[in-house]
C-alpha positions as CSV (number, residue, x, y, z in Angstrom):
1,X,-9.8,68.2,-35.3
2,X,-9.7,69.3,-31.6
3,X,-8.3,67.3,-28.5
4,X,-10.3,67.0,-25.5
5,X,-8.8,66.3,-22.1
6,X,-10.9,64.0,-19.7
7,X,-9.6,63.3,-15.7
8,X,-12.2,60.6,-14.1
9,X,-12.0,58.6,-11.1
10,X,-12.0,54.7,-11.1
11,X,-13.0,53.4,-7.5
12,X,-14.3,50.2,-6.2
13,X,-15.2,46.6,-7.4
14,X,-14.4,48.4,-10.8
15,X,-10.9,48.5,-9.9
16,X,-10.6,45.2,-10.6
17,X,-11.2,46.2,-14.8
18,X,-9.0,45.8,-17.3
19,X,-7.3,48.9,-19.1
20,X,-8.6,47.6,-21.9
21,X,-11.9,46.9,-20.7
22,X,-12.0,50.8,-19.1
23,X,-11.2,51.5,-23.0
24,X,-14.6,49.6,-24.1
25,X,-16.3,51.7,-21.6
26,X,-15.3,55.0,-22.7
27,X,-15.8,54.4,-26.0
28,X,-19.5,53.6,-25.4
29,X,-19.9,56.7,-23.2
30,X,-18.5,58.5,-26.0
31,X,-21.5,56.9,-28.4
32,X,-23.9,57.4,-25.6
33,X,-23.7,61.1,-25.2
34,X,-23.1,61.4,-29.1
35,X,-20.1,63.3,-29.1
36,X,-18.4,64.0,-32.5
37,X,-15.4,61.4,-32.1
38,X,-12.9,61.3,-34.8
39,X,-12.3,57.6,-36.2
40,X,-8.7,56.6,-37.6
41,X,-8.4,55.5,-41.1
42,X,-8.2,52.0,-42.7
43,X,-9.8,49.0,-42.6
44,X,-10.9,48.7,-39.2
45,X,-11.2,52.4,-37.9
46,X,-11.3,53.1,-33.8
47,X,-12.1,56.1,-32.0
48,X,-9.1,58.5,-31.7
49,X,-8.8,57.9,-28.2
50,X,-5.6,57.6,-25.8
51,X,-4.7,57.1,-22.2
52,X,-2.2,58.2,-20.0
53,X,-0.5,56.3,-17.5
54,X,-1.9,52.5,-17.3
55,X,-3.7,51.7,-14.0
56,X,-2.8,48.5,-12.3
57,X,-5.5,46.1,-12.2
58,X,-6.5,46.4,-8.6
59,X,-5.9,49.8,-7.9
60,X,-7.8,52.8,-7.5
61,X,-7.5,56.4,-8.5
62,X,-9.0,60.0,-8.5
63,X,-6.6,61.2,-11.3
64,X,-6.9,59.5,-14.7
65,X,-6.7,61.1,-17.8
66,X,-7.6,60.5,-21.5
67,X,-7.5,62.3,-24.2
68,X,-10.2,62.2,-27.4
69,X,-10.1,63.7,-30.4
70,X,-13.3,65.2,-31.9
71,X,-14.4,66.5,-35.6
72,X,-14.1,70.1,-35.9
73,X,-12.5,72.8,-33.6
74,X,-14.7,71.4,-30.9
75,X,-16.5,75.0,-30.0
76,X,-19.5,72.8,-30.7
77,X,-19.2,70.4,-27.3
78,X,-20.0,72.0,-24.3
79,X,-16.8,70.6,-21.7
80,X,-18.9,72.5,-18.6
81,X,-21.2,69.9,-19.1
82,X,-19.8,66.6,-20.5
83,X,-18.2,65.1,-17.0
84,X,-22.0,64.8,-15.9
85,X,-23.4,63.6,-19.1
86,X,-20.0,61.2,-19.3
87,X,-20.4,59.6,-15.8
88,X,-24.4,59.1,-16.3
89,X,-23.2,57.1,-19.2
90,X,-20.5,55.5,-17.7
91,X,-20.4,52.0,-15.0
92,X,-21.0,52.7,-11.4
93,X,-17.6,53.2,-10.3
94,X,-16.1,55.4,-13.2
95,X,-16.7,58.7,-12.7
96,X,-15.3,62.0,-15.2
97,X,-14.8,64.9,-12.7
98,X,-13.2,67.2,-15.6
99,X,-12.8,68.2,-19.1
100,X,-11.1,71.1,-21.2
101,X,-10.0,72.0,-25.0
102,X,-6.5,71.2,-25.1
103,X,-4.5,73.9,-27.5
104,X,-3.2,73.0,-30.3
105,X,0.1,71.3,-30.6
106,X,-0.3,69.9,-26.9
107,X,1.6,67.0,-26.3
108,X,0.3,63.9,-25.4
109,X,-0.1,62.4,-21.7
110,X,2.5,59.7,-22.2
111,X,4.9,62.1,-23.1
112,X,4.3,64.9,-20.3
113,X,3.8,62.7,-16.9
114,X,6.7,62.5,-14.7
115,X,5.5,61.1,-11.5
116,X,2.5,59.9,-9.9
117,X,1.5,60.7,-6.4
118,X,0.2,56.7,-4.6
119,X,-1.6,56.0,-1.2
120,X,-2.0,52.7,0.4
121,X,-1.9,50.6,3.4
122,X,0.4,48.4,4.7
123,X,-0.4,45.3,6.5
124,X,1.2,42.2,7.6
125,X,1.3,39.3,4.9
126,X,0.5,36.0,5.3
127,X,2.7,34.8,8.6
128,X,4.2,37.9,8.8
129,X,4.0,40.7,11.9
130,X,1.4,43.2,12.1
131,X,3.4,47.0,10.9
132,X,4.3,49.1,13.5
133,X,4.2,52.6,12.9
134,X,7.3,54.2,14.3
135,X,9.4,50.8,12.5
136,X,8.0,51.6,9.1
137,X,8.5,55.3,9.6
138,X,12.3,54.8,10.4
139,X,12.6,52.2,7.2
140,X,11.1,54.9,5.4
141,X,13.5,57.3,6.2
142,X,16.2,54.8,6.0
143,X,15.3,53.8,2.3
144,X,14.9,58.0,1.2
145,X,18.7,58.2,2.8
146,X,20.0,55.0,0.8
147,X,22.0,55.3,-2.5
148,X,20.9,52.2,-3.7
149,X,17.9,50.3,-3.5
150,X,17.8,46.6,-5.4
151,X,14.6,44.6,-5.8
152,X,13.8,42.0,-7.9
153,X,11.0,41.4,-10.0
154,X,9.3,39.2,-12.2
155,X,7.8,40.2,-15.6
156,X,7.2,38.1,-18.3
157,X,8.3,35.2,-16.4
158,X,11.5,36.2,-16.1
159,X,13.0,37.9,-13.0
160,X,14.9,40.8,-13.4
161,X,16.8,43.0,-10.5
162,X,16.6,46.8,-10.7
163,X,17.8,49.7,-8.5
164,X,14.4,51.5,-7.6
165,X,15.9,54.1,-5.5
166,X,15.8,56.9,-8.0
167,X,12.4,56.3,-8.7
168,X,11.3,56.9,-5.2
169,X,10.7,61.0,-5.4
170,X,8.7,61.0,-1.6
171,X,8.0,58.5,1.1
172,X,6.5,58.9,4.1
173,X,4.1,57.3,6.9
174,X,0.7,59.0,7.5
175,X,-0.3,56.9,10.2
176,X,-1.9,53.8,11.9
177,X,-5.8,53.1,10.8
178,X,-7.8,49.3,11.2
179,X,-8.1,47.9,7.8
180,X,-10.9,45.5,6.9
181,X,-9.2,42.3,5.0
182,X,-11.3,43.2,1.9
183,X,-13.7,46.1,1.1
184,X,-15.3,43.6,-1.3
185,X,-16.4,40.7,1.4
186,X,-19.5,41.8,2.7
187,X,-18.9,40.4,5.5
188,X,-19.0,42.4,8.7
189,X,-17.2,42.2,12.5
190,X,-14.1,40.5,13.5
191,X,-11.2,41.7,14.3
192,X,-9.5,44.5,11.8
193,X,-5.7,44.0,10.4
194,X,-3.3,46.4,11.7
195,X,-2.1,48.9,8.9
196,X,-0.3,51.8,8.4
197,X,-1.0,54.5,6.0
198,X,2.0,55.0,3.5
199,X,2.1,58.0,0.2
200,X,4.7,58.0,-2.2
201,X,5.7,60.1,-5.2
202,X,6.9,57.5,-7.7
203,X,8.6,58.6,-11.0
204,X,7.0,56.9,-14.6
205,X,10.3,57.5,-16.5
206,X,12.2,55.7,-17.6
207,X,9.6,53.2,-16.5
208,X,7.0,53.7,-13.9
209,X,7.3,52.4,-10.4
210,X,5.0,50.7,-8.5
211,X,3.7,50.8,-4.6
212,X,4.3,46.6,-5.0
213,X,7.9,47.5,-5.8
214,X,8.3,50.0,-2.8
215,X,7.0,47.7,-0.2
216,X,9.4,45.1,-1.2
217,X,12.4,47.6,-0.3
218,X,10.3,48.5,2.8
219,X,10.0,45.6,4.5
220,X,9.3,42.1,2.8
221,X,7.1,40.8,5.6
222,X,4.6,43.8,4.7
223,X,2.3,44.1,1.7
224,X,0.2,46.7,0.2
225,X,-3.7,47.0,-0.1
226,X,-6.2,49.9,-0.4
227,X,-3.8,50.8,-3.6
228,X,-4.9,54.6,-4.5
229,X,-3.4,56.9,-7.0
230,X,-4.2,60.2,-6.4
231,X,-2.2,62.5,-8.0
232,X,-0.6,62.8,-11.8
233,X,2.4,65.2,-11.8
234,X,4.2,67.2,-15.1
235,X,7.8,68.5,-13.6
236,X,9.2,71.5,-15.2
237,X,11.7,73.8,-14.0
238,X,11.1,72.7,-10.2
239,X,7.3,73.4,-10.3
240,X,5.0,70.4,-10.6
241,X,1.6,70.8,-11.6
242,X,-1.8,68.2,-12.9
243,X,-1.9,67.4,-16.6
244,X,-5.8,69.0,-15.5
245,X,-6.2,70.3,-12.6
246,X,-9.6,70.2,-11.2
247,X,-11.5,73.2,-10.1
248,X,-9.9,75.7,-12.5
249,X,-11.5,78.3,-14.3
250,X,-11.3,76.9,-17.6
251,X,-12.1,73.6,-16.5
252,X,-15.6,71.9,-16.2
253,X,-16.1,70.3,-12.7
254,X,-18.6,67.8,-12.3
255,X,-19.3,64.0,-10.5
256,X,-19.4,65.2,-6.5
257,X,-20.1,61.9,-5.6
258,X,-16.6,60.6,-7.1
259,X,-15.1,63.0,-4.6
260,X,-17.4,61.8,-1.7
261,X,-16.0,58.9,-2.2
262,X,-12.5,59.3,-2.8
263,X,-12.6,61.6,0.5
């Protein structure tokens, strides 16, 4: 058997899928465009399939990944052409943009990503003051120079309190922009919240961290929306690079209209 690497974009209304559900779709793509999946053993086998990093519900991204295995060395699928043939198959919304032969012996996504690379805008919750630009920019700065940061959060039901500061690799503010209350209203005029453009590097070990979790230690009159991931990072040695980068040599591009998008 062969492993196939798969980075696809999940944007709009879509964003508000499941992982699980995102599973069910790939898994019909996969029976759509007939490619050889290998199936696990036992009573109730499932397609060799697995994910990297989970997406929030909510959130967008340009970089997810997945990898599948398929029967055979896989010299019989053509990868130049399965991102089209994937995102035909696939819900509006989901998009493949790339696909490669992993060689042999690679390990898998959960064990390789270190960070992920988030975009989002900040706007004023409920009762709260709109963001000002130059304030968030300075708490920014203040939170990178901090030893500590402590938030509290509740999983489970259960509220626990962690230090987040190491998990904050980059922080900064990109800028001021007019951000509809929701992309998925319909509606049209009014008047725009105020938001500010923040991108973070977060690490994903020992646990990942979330935009949610930043904006807490940022300012807890301010919440995120527009939640975009856009980059996955493997760190080695002080280099950083995508777990499949897009536009490579070896690497099938497809999907344009994911990018449009995304742009």
């Amino acid at each position: 058997m062969s492993r196939i690497r798969v980075r696809f974009a999940k944007l709009g209304k879509v964003r508000w899928t499941s992982h699980r559900d995102v599973a069910r779709m790939w898994e019909r793509a996969f029976r759509r465009v007939q490619l050889p999946v290998a199936y696990s053993e036992g009573f109730s086998p499932r397609p060799r399939l697995s994910f990297g990093l989970a997406l929030p519900t909510g959130c967008e991204s340009v970089a997810e990944y997945l990898d599948v295995e398929v029967a055979g060395d896989g010299v019989d699928v053509d990868v130049r052409l399965l991102p089209d043939r994937l995102s035909a198959a696939l819900p509006a919304g989901v998009d493949a943009v790339a696909a490669a032969v992993l060689p042999p012996g690679s390990p898998s996504l959960q064990e390789v990503v270190d960070s992920c690379t988030w975009r989002w805008s900040a706007v004023a919750a409920e009762g709260g003051l709109p963001p000002g630009e130059d304030d968030l920019a300075a708490r920014a700065a203040a939170l990178l120079a901090a030893p500590t940061a402590v938030v509290t959060r509740a999983r489970k039901g259960v509220e626990t309190t962690d230090d987040i500061r190491p998990g904050i690799l980059d922080l900064r503010v990109l800028g001021s922009v007019a951000c509809p209350e929701s992309r998925d209203s319909g509606e049209s005029g009014g008047d725009p919240s105020p938001a500010v453009w923040v991108e973070a590097e977060l690490a994903s070990k020992p646990r990942s961290l979330r935009p949610a979790e930043v904006m807490a230690a940022l300012s807890p009159g301010l919440e995120e929306r527009d939640v975009r991931r856009t980059h996955q990072w493997i760190l080695r040695d002080g280099a950083r690079r995508e777990p499949l980068t897009v536009g490579a040599p070896d690497v099938a591009t497809a999907a344009p209209h994911a990018w449009e998008r995304a742009s």
